[in-house]
Each structure stands twice: as structure tokens, then as C-alpha cells.
Z-matrix of the N, CA and C atoms (Angstrom, degrees):
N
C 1 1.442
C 2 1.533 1 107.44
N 3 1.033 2 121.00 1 129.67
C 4 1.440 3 152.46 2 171.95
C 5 1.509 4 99.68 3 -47.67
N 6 1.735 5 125.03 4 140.12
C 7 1.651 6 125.70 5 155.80
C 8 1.615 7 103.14 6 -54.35
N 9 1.242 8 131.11 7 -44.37
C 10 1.371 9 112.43 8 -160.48
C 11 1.902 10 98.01 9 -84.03
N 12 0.738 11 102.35 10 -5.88
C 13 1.804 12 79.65 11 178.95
C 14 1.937 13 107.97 12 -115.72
N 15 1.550 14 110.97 13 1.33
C 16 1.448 15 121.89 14 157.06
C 17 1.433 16 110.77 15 -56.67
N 18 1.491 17 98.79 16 -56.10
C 19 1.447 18 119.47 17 -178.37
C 20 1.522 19 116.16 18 -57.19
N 21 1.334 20 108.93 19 -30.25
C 22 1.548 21 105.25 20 -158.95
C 23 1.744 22 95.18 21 -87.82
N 24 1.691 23 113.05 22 -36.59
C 25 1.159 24 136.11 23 -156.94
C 26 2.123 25 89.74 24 -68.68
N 27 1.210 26 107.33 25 -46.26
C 28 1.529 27 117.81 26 -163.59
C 29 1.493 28 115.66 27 -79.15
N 30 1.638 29 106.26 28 -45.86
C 31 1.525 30 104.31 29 168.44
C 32 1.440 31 102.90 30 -73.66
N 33 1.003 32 145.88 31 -56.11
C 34 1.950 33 131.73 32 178.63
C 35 1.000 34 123.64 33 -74.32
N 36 1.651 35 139.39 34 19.73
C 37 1.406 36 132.07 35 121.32
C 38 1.715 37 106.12 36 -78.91
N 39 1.074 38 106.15 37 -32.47
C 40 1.503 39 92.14 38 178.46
C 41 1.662 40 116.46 39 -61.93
N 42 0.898 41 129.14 40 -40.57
C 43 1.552 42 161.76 41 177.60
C 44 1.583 43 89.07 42 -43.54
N 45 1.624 44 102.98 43 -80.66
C 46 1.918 45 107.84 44 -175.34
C 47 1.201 46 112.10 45 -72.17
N 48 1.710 47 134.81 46 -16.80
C 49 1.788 48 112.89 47 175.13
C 50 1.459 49 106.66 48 -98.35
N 51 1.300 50 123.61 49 -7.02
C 52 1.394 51 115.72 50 -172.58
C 53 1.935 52 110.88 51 -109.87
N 54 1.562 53 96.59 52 -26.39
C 55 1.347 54 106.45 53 173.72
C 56 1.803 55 126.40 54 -97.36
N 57 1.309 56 109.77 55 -79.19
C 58 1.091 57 135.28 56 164.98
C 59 1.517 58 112.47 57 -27.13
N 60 1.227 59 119.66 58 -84.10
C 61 1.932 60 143.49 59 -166.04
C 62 1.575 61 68.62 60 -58.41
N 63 0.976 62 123.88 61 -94.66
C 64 1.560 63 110.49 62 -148.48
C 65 1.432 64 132.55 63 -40.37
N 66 1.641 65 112.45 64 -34.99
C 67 1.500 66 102.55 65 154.74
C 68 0.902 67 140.21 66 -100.69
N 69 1.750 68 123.17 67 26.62
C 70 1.506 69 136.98 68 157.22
C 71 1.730 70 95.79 69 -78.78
N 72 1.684 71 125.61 70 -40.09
C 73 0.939 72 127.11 71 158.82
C 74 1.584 73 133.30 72 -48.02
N 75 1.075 74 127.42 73 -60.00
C 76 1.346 75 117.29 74 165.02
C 77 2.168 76 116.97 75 -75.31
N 78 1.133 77 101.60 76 13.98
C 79 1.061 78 87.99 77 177.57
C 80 1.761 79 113.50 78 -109.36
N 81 1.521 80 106.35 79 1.91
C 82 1.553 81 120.15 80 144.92
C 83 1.170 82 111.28 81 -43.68
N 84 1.466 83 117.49 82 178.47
C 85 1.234 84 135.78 83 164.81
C 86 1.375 85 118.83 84 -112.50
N 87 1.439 86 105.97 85 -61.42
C 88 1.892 87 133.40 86 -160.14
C 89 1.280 88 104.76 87 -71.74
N 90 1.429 89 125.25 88 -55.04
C 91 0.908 90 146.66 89 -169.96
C 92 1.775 91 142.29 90 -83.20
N 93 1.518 92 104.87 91 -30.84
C 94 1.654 93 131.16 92 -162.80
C 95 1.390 94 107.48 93 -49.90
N 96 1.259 95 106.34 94 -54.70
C 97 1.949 96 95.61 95 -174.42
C 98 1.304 97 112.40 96 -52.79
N 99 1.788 98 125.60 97 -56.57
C 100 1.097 99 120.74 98 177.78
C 101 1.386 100 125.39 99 -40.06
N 102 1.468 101 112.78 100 -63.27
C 103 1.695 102 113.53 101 157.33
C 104 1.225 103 141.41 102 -6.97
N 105 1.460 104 91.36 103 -57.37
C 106 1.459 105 117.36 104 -156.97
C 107 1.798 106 101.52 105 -97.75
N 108 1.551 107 122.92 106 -31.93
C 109 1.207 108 132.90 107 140.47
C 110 1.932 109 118.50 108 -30.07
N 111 1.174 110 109.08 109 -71.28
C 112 1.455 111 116.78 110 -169.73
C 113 1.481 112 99.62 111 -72.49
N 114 1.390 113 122.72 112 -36.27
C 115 1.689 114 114.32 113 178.04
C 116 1.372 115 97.23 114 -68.99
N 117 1.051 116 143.61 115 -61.16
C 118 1.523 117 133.16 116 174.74
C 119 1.333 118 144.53 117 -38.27
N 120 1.203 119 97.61 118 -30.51
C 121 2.168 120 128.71 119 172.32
C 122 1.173 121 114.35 120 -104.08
N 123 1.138 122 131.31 121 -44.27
C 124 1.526 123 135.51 122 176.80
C 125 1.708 124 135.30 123 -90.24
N 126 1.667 125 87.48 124 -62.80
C 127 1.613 126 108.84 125 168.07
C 128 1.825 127 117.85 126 -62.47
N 129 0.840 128 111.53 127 -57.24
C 130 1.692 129 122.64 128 -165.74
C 131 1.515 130 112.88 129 -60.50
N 132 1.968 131 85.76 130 -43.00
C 133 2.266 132 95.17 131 179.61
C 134 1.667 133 104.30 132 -74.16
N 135 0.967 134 118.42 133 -28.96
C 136 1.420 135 116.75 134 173.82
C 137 1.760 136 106.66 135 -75.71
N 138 0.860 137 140.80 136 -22.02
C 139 1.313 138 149.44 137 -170.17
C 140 1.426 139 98.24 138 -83.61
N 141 1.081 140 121.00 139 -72.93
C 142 1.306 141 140.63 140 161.49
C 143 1.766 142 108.83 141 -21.58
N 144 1.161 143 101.72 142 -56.92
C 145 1.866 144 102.23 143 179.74
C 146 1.633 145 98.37 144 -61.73
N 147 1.073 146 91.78 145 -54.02
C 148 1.953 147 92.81 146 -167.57
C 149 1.197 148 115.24 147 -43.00
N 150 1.604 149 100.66 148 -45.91
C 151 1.681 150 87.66 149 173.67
C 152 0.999 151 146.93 150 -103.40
N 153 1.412 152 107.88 151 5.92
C 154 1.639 153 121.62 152 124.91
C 155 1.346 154 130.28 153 -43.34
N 156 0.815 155 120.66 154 -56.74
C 157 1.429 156 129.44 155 162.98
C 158 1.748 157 112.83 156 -57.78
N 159 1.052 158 129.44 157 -46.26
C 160 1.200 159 121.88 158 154.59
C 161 1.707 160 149.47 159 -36.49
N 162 1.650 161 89.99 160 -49.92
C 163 1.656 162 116.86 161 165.57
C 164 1.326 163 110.04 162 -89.10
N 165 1.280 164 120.18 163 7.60
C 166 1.601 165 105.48 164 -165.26
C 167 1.686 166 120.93 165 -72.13
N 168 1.116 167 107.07 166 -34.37
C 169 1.543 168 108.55 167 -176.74
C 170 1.362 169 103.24 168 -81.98
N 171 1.804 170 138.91 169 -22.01
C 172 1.393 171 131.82 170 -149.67
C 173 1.853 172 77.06 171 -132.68
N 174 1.458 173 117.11 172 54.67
C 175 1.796 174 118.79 173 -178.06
C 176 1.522 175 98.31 174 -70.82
N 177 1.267 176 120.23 175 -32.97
C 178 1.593 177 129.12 176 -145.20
C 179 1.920 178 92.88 177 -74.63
N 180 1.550 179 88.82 178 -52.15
C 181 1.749 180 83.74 179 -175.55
C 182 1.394 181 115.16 180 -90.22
N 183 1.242 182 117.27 181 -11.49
C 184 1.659 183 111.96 182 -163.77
C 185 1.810 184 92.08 183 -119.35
N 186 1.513 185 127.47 184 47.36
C 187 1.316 186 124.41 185 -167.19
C 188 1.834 187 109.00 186 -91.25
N 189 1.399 188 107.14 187 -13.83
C 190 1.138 189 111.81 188 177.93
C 191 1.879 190 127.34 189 -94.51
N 192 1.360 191 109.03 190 13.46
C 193 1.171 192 102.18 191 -164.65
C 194 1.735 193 97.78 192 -94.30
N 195 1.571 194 115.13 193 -32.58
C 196 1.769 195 86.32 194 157.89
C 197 0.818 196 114.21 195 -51.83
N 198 1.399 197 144.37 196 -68.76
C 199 1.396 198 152.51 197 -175.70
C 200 1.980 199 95.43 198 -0.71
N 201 1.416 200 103.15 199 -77.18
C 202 1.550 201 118.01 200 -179.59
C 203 1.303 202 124.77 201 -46.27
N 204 1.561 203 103.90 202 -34.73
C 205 1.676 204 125.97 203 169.28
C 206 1.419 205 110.00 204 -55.09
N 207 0.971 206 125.50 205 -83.36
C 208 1.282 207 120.84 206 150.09
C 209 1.806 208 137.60 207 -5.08
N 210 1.138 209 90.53 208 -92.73
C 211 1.490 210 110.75 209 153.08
C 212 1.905 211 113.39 210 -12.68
N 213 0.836 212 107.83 211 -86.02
C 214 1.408 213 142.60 212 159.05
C 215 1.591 214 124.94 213 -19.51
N 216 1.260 215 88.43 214 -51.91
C 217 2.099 216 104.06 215 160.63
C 218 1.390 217 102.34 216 -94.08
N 219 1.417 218 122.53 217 -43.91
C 220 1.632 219 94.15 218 -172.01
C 221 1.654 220 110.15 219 -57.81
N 222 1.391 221 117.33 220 -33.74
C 223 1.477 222 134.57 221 -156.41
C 224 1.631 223 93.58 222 -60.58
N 225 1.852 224 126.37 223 -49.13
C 226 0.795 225 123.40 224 -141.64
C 227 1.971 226 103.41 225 -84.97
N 228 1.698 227 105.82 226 -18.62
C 229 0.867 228 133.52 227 -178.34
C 230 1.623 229 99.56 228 -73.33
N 231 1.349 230 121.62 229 -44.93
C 232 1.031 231 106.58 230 -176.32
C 233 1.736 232 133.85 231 -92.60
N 234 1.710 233 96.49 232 -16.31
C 235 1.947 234 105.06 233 140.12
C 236 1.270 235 118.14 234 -45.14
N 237 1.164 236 153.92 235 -58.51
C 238 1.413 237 168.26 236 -93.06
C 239 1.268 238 116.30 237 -128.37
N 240 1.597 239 97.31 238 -64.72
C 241 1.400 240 110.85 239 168.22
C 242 1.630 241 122.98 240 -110.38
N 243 0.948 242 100.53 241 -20.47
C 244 1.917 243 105.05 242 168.17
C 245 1.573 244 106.77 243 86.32
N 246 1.376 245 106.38 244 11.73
C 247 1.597 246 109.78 245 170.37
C 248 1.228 247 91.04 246 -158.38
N 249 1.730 248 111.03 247 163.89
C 250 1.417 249 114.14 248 174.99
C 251 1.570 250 94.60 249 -133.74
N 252 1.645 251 116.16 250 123.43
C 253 1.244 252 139.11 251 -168.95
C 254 1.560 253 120.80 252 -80.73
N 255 1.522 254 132.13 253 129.85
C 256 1.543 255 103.14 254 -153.43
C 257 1.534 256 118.65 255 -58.42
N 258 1.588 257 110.91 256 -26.20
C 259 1.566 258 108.71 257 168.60
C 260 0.945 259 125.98 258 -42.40
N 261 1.881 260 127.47 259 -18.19
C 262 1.310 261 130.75 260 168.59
C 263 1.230 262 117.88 261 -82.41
N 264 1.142 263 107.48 262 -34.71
C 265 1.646 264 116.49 263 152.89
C 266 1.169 265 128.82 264 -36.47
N 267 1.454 266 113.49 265 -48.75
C 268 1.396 267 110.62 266 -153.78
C 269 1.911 268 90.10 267 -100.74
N 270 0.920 269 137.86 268 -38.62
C 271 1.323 270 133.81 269 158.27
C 272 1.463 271 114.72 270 -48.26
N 273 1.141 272 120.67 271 -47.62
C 274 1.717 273 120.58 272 150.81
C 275 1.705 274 111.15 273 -18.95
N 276 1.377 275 110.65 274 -81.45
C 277 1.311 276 131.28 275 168.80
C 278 1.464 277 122.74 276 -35.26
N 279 1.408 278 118.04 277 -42.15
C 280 1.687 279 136.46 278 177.81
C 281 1.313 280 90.19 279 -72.08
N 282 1.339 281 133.07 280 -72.06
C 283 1.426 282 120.33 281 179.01
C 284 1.482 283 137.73 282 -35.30
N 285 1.668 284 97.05 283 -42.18
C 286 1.239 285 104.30 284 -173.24
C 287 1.937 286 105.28 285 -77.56
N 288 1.126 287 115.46 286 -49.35
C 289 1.337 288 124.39 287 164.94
C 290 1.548 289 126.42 288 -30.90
N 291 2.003 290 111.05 289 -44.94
C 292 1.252 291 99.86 290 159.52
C 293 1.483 292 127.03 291 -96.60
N 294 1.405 293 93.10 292 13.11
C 295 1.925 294 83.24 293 169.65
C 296 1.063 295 103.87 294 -90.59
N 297 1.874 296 135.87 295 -18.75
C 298 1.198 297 133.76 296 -168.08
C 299 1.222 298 99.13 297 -75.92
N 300 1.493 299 111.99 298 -54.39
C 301 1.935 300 112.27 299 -171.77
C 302 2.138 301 107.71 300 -64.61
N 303 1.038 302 112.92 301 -62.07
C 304 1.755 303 107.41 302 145.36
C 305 1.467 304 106.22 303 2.99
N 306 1.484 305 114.06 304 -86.21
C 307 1.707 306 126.42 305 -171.49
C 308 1.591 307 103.73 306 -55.36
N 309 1.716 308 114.57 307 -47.13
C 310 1.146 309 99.45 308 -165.55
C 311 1.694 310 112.49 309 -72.03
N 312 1.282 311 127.22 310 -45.73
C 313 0.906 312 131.64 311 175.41
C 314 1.225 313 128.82 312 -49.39
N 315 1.739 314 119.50 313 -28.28
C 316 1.019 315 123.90 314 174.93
C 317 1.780 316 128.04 315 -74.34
N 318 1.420 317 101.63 316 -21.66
C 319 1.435 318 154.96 317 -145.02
C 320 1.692 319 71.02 318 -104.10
N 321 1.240 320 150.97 319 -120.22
C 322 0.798 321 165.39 320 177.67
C 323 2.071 322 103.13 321 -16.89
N 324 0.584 323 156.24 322 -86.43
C 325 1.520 324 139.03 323 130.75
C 326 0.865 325 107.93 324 45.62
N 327 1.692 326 110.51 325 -74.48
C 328 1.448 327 109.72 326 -125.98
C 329 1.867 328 106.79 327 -111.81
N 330 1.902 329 92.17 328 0.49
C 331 0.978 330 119.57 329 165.62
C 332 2.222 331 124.96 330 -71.81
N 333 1.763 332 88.48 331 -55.12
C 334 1.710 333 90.52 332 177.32
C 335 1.568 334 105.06 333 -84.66
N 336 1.310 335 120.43 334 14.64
C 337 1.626 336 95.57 335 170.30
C 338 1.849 337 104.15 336 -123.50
């Protein structure tokens, strides 16, 4: 796979799990916390690996797209609710941490074979 279609592939899942899904999600009624619970614990940390795992061998040029990952959920957190709470923070941080280990590991991989 090509840098330009890593890139394209990484910023537009990032785009629909950090942007999108979440305000088709809160824009439920019955349902939203739960949603928005399991996209946060389940969905996002797995998202997070992928695209680590995605950028991992091409880290040098594509090093900023956690950066955006990040970015991106706090932002959506802070439409929503009009403050961003340090728990959003610190899940901020969990994210960013496994996209880094993601890269490194992959990075390391992609090195002994």
C-alpha cells in the first residue's frame, strides 16, 4: 500500500469513528450513552491500533495522523459538551499511546523480516 492511500485510508476512518459515529450517536435519544460508552472502550482503542499498525513502516512521513486522532475526539467532545473533562484527556492520551506502541511494534516487524 502506497503513503497516499495509508493516508487517505487513516484520516477517513479517523474522520467517521471520532467524528461522524459519534454524532449520529448522540443524536439518538434511547440509546446514546451506551453507544457512545462502547465507541469509547472498545471501538476507538481498536481504531487506534489499526492505525498504528497502518502507518507503522511509513512513521517518518505519516507521524502526525495520531496527532489528528486525538485532536479529533477531543474536538468532538468539545462541540457536544462545550468543555473537555480531564477523563477526556486522559483517554486522549490512551489513544495516543496505542497508536504509538501500534507504530512501534509494527516498526520493529517490519524491520526483522
Amino acid at each position: 500500500m502506497n503513503l497516499k492511500n495509508k493516508r487517505i485510508i487513516s484520516i477517513s476512518s479517523i474522520i467517521i469513528f471520532m467524528i461522524a459515529i459519534p454524532f449520529i450517536i448522540v443524536s439518538m435519544q434511547d440509546i446514546k450513552s451506551g453507544l457512545l460508552s462502547i465507541l469509547i472502550m472498545i471501538i476507538d482503542p481498536i481504531l487506534s491500533i489499526f492505525i498504528g499498525i497502518i502507518i507503522g513502516e511509513d512513521y517518518k512521513d505519516l507521524w502526525y495522523i495520531p496527532i489528528i486522532e486525538i485532536l479529533l475526539f477531543l474536538l468532538f467532545f468539545f462541540i457536544i459538551f462545550k468543555d473537555v473533562a480531564t477523563e477526556y484527556l486522559l483517554v486522549a492520551i490512551i489513544y495516543l499511546t496505542l497508536s504509538i506502541t501500534a507504530i512501534i511494534i509494527t516498526n520493529l516487524i517490519q524491520k526483522k523480516t
